[in-house]
Structure formats: structure tokens, C-alpha cells
C-alpha positions, 0 to 999 in steps of 0.5 A, a space after each residue: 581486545 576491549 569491551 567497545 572494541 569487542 562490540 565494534 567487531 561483532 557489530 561489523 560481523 553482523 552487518 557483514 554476515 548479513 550483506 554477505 550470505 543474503 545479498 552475494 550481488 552486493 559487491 557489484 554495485 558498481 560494475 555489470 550484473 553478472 550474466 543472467 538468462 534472456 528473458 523469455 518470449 514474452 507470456 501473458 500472465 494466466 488467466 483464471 479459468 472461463 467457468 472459474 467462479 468471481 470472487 465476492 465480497 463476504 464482509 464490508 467494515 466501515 473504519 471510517 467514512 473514508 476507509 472501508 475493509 473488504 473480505 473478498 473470497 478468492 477463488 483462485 486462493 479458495 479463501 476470504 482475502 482482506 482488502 482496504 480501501 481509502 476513498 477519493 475524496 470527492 466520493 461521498 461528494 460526487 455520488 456519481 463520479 469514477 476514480 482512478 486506483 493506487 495499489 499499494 503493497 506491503 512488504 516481506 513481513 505482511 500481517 494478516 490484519 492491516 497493511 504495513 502502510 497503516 500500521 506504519 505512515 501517515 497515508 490515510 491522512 495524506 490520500 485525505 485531499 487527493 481524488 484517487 482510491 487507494 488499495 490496500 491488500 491485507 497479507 501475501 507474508 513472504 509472497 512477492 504477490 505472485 501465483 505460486 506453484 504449491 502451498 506453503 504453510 498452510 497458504 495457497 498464494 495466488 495473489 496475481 491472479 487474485 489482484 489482475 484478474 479477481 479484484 478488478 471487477 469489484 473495485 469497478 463495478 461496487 466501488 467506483 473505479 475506474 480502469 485507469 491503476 497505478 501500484 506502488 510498493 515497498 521492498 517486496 512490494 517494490 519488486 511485485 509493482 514493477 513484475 505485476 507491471 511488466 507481466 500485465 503491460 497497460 494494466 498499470 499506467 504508473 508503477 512505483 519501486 520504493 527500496 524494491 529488489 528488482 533483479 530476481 535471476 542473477 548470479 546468486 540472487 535466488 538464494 538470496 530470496 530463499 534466504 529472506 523467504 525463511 527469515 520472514 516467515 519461513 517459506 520455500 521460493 522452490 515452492 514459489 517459483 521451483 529451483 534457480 533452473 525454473 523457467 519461472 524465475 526468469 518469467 517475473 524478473 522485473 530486470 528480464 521484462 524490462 521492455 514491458 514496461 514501455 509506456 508505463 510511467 516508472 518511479 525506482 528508488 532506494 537509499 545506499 545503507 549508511 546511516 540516515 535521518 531515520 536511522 539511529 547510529 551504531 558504534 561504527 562510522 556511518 552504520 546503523 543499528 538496524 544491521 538488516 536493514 543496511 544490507 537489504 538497502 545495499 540490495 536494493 541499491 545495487 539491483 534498482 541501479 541495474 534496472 534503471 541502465 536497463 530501462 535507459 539502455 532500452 530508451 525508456 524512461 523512468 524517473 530514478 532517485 537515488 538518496 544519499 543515505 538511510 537503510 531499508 525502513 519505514 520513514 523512508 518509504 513514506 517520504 518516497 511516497 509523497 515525493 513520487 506523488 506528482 508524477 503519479 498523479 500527472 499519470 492517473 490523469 489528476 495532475 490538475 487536480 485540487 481541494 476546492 472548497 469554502 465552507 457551505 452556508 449552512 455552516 458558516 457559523 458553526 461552532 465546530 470550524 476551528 477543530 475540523 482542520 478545512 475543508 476538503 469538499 464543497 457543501 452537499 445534499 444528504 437525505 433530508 439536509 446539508 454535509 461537508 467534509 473536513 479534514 476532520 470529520 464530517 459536518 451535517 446539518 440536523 433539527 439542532 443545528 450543525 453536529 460533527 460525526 467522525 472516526 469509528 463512529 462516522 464509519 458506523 454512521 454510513 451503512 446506518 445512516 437510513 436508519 438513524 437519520 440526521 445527528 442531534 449530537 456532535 460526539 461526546 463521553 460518558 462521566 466515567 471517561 469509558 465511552 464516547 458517542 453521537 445521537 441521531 434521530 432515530 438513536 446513537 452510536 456508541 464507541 469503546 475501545 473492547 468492542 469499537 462502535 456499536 449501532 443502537 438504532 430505535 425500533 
């Protein structure tokens, strides 16, 4: 055997060994799911306790004026859980106006320091213009965003009573959200949008599944999860949902509680494995080198496809998009993101929703314009002046004239605006290249890449 045909051969071995031992459904794709237990009648998900304590907020940093962190302390979880969250636009705007929430979730291999959709999209950027605050959870590795039955390594994982019950009553009461929710996520986050859907019908008006595994009981499909489970950070599903036999398998198959999800607007997605825009070729015909991610999109495919028949046999609708190649990657779930956008804004009540602006007159000869990409907001009061937001920063007026606050600094700039008054300044470097910074009124803010922004307020 030659070199490349040696290649050739271990390559298709992976991707078969993979396809094989993790995903045994695969090669039904085009026939029925194999037989899988009735749903159960249908069991609200569990309530916390009425004397349990609320969760509460521990620690707020400020990314941006638009992109705040949480840590919230979850009793369920008895722990400080990270939570992000991308202002609507209108926020800084409309002092006094509500917004609807976007949940979006992570997948298997969740870090415990930002959500994949930061690290990996654009999303920031493309939430910037829309009027709708988007949540970002930070961890849950491996946890299909569920309450477990018994910790494992270290994490005592209770994320649904964490997201449904402990998390809501912050984002409306400090942070203007209404209860009007839609969730989306990716792979394992997929599958927790249309479980967390189902298990909490009207809690979401909208529920998205983008490369989502959305069947959970059928034949083989337990081990399957327990395989991904030790490939992503290596945790026990017998410690999530029990063994293949626990009723709580079939308790959050989202294909089971199909018919919760009556009334909610549905988004399923997923490519078919073969190699994509995004992927890069292998040595074999129309297999790309990322060997995993071709048999988790052969997954997904075959279990979103099932899931839609079901909804469809249930007479409930549901929008399915099924592309014509790619694997289980990141660039894919951003462009699904965007694509799902106007139905899940005609389902958040923001299907009329636009930018609607022109630059304010108290900064229609602003040197700055050129750079700050337009604008997202109508000219407003602040104490004592005038700002506007752009896509690039923020605008405000000053005792020298118009000075852009942005990035790190701009975040630091909210919780200090009281005592730093209006900028003198719009952002600057040092000599040395190390340092940049804005002046205030009443003192500056400095930014290095070892220690972030840093208030230097006058006493």
C-alpha cells in the first residue's frame, strides 16, 4: 500500500470509527427512529424550593457600554455563576424602556471564562443595531444545561433551575427584561434550546436548534451522550440522567416533548457532514479533515430530521433548514444565527423594529464621524450634556467639544461616569505605544493590555 493510500485509509477509519462508535443512529438517516419510550405524562420542571434563598448578583464588570458580566451566586448550584449580557440598543437611549432576552447557549466544550459565541462569531457586533438583550451563560462543559442527579468533577450542575427559575428575576428586575424569551444554541445547545422549551412550555416564545442532537432515548443514543460526555471533559451522563433505563432520559428527550412545544416558533438546523465553505478538504472525496465534526453533523442531521417529522406529524410548525454540506463548526452556527434572525424577531415582537437615527445637532460637525461607523441611536440627554451612540463608540459633548469614549475604556466609563463628568478627551496613547486613555472632568481612565482599564478619579 502506498503512503497516500495508507493516509487514505486511516483517514476513512477515523471518520468511521467515529460516525460508528459515537453515533450507532446514524445509519438510519433515512428510515424511522428506532422505537423509543412513550413520553411521560407531561412533569413540570422542579421548582426551587419556597424558603430557598435568590440568587444574587456578586460582581458586575463592565466590557463595554453595551456588554456587561455578571456573577450571580446560585443557590441551586451553591456557587458564583458567570453570565453575559449584550445590551439592546436602545438602552443607554431609552433610560426607561424594557427588553426582550435572547438566551443563547454554548456548546459541549463550554469554558469557564467567556461563551463560545464570543470567542468564536461575530455576535456582538451583530446584536449591536437590534432592540433585544441577549444572555449569554459562561460554563455548564458537558452539562446539556440540565439539573443533574449527582456532581461530577467538582460541578454540582443545576443549570435549569438556575436558567428558569434563579436568573429571571434579576434580568427583570436590575436589568431591564421583559418576560418576553426566546433561546438558541449550538450542538449541546441546541438540544438544551428545544428541552429547556419543551420542559418550560410558554416560558420561550421562540426556540432555536442550530446542529442541535435532539433525540436523547433512542436505540443507542444514551451511549452515545455518555460517549461525548468523556470526550469533553470527561463526565458520567449516569451521574446526569442515571443509567439508559432512568425515567429521566426520556423526561428531557426533546423528540418525547414534541408536543410541548405547541405555540412556541421553532428554528431546527444542521448541515449533512460533507465538506463545506468552512471546512477544509481531506484527501478523500468531499470528507473534511475535521474527522469529529463530520459524525457529529451526521447526528445531528439524522435526529433534527427525525424531530421535524415529529412536530410536522403533531401539526406543529416549525421552520427546518437542512444545508447542503458542512460539519459540526463554528462558522456555520453564526451564519444560521443571522439566517433565523427575522423569524426570531417577528416572535420577540421586534419584527418592525429599525435603526432610526441621524446624527444629533450637537454633532453634525464632529471631526470624529468618518470613523464611528453611523449611528445606532437618536442624539440624548446625559448629566449635564448631549450623547449618541455609533456603531463605533459613543459620542458626548464636553467643555472641548464632541469626545468618542469607546472599547475597555467606555465600559469603565458607565459605573464612573458620576465621578468623572463629561470626556476632554477623545482616546489616546502614550509615547511609549503601552498605554492608551481618555480624560474627564474630573480625571481619566487608562487601558493596558496586563491590567485592562483602570479609573483614575480626582479626589
Amino acid at each position: 500500500m502506498t503512503v497516500w493510500n495508507l493516509k487514505r485509509a486511516r483517514a476513512a477509519a477515523v471518520a468511521a470509527a467515529t460516525v460508528a462508535l459515537v453515533f450507532p443512529l446514524a445509519g438510519q438517516a433515512a428510515a424511522d427512529p428506532a422505537p423509543a419510550p412513550e413520553r411521560p405524562a407531561p412533569s413540570a420542571a422542579p421548582a426551587p424550593p419556597p424558603a430557598a434563598p435568590a440568587a444574587r448578583v456578586t460582581r458586575t464588570v463592565w466590557y463595554d457600554a453595551n456588554r456587561v458580566a455578571l456573577w450571580i451566586f446560585s443557590p441551586a448550584m451553591k456557587q458564583e455563576i458567570q453570565v453575559q449580557l449584550l445590551l439592546a440598543r436602545d438602552w443607554w437611549y431609552k433610560l426607561d424602556a424594557k427588553f426582550p432576552q435572547m438566551y443563547t447557549l454554548d456548546g459541549l466544550r463550554a469554558q469557564d471564562d467567556q461563551n463560545g459565541w464570543i470567542i468564536n462569531t461575530d455576535i456582538a457586533r451583530f446584536y449591536q443595531d437590534k432592540n433585544v438583550n441577549v444572555v449569554l451563560p459562561v460554563g455548564g462543559e458537558s452539562s446539556f444545561y440540565t439539573d443533574w442527579k449527582q456532581p461530577d468533577r467538582g460541578k454540582n450542575y443545576q443549570w435549569e433551575t438556575f436558567l428558569i427559575h434563579e436568573l429571571p428575576p434579576i434580568l427583570q428586575d436590575q436589568w431591564r427584561s421583559t418576560d418576553v424569551r426566546g433561546v438558541q444554541g449550538l450542538s449541546m445547545g441546541g438540544s438544551a434550546a428545544m428541552m429547556l422549551a419543551a420542559r418550560n412550555p410558554g416560558f420561550f416564545k421562540y426556540a432555536a436548534s442550530y446542529s442541535g442532537i435532539l433525540q436523547l432515548t433512542s436505540y443507542g443514543m444514551p451511549q452515545a451522550i455518555q460517549f461525548a460526555l468523556r470526550d469533553g471533559g470527561g463526565y458520567d451522563s449516569m451521574k446526569m440522567f442515571g443509567p439508559p433505563s432512568d425515567p429521566a432520559w426520556a423526561e428531557h428527550d426533546p423528540y418525547l416533548l414534541a408536543d410541548q412545544l405547541r405555540g412556541t416558533s421553532l428554528y431546527v438546523s444542521s448541515g449533512n457532514g460533507m465538506v463545506g465553505e468552512h471546512d477544509k478538504p481531506s484527501d478523500i472525496p468531499l470528507l473534511a479533515t475535521n474527522y469529529s465534526g463530520v459524525g457529529l453533523e451526521v447526528l445531528s442531521r439524522t435526529t433534527s430530521q427525525q424531530f421535524a417529522s415529529k412536530l410536522n406529524s403533531l401539526g406543529i410548525p416549525a421552520q427546518a433548514v437542512y444545508r447542503p454540506s458542512g460539519t459540526h463548526t463554528w462558522p456555520y452556527w453564526e451564519f444560521e444565527m443571522k439566517q433565523a434572525w427575522p423569524q426570531a424577531a417577528s416572535a420577540l415582537g421586534l419584527s418592525g423594529d429599525r435603526v432610526a437615527c441621524k446624527v444629533g445637532d450637537a454633532f453634525k460637525k464632529a471631526k470624529q464621524l468618518r470613523s464611528l461607523g453611523g449611528c445606532l441611536t437618536p442624539e440624548y440627554a446625559v448629566p449635564g450634556g448631549k450623547a449618541q451612540d455609533f456603531r463605533n463608540g459613543r459620542l458626548f459633548t464636553g467643555p472641548k467639544g464632541p469626545k468618542v469614549v469607546t472599547g475597555a475604556i467606555g465600559g469603565a466609563y458607565v459605573p464612573a461616569f458620576d465621578r468623572l463628568g463629561l470626556p476632554t478627551s477623545d482616546e489616546q496613547t502614550s509615547r511609549d505605544g503601552k498605554v492608551k486613555f481618555n480624560t474627564f472632568e474630573r480625571g481619566k481612565i487608562t487601558w493596558t493590555p496586563s491590567r485592562g482599564a483602570r479609573v483614575e478619579a480626582k479626589p
